[in-house]
Every structure is written in structure tokens, then in C-alpha cells.
C-alpha distance (Angstrom), angle and dihedral (degrees) to the residues before:
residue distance angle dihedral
X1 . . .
X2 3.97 . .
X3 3.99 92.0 .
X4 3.76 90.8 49.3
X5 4.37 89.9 48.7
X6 3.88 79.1 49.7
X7 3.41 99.8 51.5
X8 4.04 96.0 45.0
X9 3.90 89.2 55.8
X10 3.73 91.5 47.4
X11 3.32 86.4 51.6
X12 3.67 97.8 47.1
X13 3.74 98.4 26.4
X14 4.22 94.0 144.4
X15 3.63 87.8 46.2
X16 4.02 129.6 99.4
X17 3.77 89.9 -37.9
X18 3.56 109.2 -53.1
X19 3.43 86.0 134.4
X20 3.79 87.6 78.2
X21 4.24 95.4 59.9
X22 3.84 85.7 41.8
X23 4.22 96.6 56.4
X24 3.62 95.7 15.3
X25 3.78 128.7 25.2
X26 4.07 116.4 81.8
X27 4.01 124.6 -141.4
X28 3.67 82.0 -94.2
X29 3.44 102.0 50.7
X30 4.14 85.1 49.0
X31 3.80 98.8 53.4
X32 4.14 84.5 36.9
X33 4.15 88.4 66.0
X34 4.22 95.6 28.8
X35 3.94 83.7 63.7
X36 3.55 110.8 165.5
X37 3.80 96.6 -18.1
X38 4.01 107.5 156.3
X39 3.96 94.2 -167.3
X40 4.04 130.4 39.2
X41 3.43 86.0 -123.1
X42 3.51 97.4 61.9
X43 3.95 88.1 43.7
X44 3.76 93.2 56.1
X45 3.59 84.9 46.5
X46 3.77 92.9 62.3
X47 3.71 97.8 37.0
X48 3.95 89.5 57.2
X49 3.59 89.6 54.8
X50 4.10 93.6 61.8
X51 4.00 96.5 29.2
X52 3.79 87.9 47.3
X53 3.93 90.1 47.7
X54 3.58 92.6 44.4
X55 3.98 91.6 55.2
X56 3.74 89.2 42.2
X57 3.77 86.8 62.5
X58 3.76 93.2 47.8
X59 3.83 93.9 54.8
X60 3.55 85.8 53.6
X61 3.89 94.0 57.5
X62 3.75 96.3 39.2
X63 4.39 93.2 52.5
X64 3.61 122.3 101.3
X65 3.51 92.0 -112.6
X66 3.75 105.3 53.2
């Protein structure tokens, strides 16, 4: 499951935060958010959730307005 999370980010590393897993997150930290995900989709799925979030939050800091 990890390899395939690894993989996707890779792939979409200027996308919705994956850039954070890619320079940041550990193997740990991977199979810590995957949980008990039986199917890589489903462990994307929960990855996106906290790499998206996590870029959200950066947006926020870099606008004019913050």
C-alpha cells in the first residue's frame, strides 16, 4: 500500500500538497495516516485528505490577506 501512496505523490507532487509526503512525511508517518486501508485507493484517499489540508493551510499563510 505505502509504495503505491508513494508513487501517487510522486506522480502528483505539485498537486494539493503531495509535495509535503514527498519531502516530508517518513514511512511511519505514511502507514500512520493509511491506517487500516484494505485497497490503495482507499489509502490515497486518506492521504489526500491530510496533504490537501496541509496545503490548504499554506495558501492561507502565503495570501495577501493573512
Amino acid at each position: 500500500m505505502q509504495p503505491a501512496v508513494k508513487a501517487h505523490a510522486l506522480e502528483n507532487y505539485e498537486k494539493d500538497g503531495w509535495d509535503f509526503l514527498v519531502e516530508c512525511w517518513d514511512d511511519a508517518q505514511i502507514l500512520e495516516t493509511i491506517g487500516k486501508a484494505k485497497i490503495e485507493k482507499a489509502a490515497i484517499a486518506k492521504v489526500r485528505k491530510v496533504v490537501k489540508m496541509l496545503n490548504e493551510r499554506r495558501q492561507e499563510i502565503r495570501s495577501p490577506e493573512f
